[in-house]
C-alpha positions in Angstrom: 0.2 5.0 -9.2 0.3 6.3 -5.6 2.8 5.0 -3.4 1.6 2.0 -1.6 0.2 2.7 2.0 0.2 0.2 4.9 -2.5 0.4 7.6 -3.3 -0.9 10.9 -6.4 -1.3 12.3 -7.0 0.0 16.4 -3.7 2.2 16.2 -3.5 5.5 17.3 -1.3 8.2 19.0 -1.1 11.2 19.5 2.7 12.0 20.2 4.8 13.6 17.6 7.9 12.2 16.8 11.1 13.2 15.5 12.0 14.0 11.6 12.8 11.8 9.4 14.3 13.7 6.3 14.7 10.7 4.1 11.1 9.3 3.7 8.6 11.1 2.7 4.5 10.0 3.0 1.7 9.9 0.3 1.2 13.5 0.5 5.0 14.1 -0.1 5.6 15.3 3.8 8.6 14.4 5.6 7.1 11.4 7.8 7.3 11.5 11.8 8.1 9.0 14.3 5.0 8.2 16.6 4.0 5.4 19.0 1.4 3.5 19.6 -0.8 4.3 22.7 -3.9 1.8 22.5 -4.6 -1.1 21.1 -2.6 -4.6 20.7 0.6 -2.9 19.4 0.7 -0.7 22.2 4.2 0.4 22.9 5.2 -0.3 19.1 7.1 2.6 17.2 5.1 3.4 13.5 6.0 6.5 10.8 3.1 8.5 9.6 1.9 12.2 8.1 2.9 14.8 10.3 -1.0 16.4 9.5 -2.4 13.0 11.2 -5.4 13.0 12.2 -6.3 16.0 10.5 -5.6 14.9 7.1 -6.8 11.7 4.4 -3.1 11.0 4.0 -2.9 7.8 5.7 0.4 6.5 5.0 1.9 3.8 7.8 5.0 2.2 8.1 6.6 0.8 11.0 9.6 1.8 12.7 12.0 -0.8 12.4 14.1 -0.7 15.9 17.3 -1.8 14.0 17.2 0.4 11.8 17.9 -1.4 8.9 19.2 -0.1 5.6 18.0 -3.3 4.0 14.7 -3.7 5.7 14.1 0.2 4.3 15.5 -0.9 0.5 12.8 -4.0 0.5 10.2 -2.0 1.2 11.1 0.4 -1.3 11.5 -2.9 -4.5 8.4 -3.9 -2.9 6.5 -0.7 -3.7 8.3 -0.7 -6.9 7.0 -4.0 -7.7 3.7 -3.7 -6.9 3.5 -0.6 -9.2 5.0 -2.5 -12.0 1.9 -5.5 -11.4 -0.7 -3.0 -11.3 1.0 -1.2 -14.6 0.9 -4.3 -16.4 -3.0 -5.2 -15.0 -3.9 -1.8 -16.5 -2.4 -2.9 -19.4 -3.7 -6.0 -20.1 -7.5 -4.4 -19.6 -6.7 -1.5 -22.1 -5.3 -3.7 -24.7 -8.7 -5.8 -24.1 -10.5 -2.6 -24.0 -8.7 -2.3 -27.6 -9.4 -5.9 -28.7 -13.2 -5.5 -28.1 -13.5 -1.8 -29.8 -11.9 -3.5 -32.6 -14.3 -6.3 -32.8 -17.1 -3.5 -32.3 -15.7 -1.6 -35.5 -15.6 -4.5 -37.3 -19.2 -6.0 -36.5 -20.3 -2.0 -37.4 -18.3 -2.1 -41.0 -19.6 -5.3 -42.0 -23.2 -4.2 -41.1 -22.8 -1.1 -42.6 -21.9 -2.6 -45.7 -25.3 -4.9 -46.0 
């Protein structure tokens, strides 16, 4: 799976920000710090692509002002979590998908043998 993307709705900016070497977005870019110009978060401090606007990479994170370590480290179990539950959904509907090809195959023998 992807990494997991957070979005805002009504926030947009067009400064560019500095660097950030450590964190890279959805399209494996080194993410920029921008700010918010309109909207209700105006003011607030958000990492994004470095192509935005001009790309489909939407990634969006916000800038924590402390600059936590540990705020940074939840977000990543949290992305690591949430691609472990979708793993085990996809899972759980291939090994129906195999439960119900089985039954299929089995219906199909016995009515081949008839």
């Amino acid at each position: 799976m992807a990494a997991r993307k957070q979005t805002s709705v009504g926030c947009s900016s067009d400064s560019r920000g500095n660097s950030q070497g450590s964190a890279k977005c959805s399209c494996g870019r080194e993410l920029v710090l921008r700010t918010v110009k309109r909207g209700a978060n105006v003011g607030q401090k958000f990492y994004g692509c470095p192509l935005w606007p001009d790309t489909k990479c939407d990634f969006f994170k916000w800038y924590n002002e402390q600059g936590s370590e540990v705020d940074d480290l939840k977000f990543q179990l949290f992305e690591k979590e949430t691609t472990l539950t979708e793993m085990e959904y996809e899972k759980s509907l291939m090994a129906e998908k195999i439960k119900n090809c089985s039954l299929k195959r089995t219906t199909w023998k016995k009515m081949c043998k008839k």
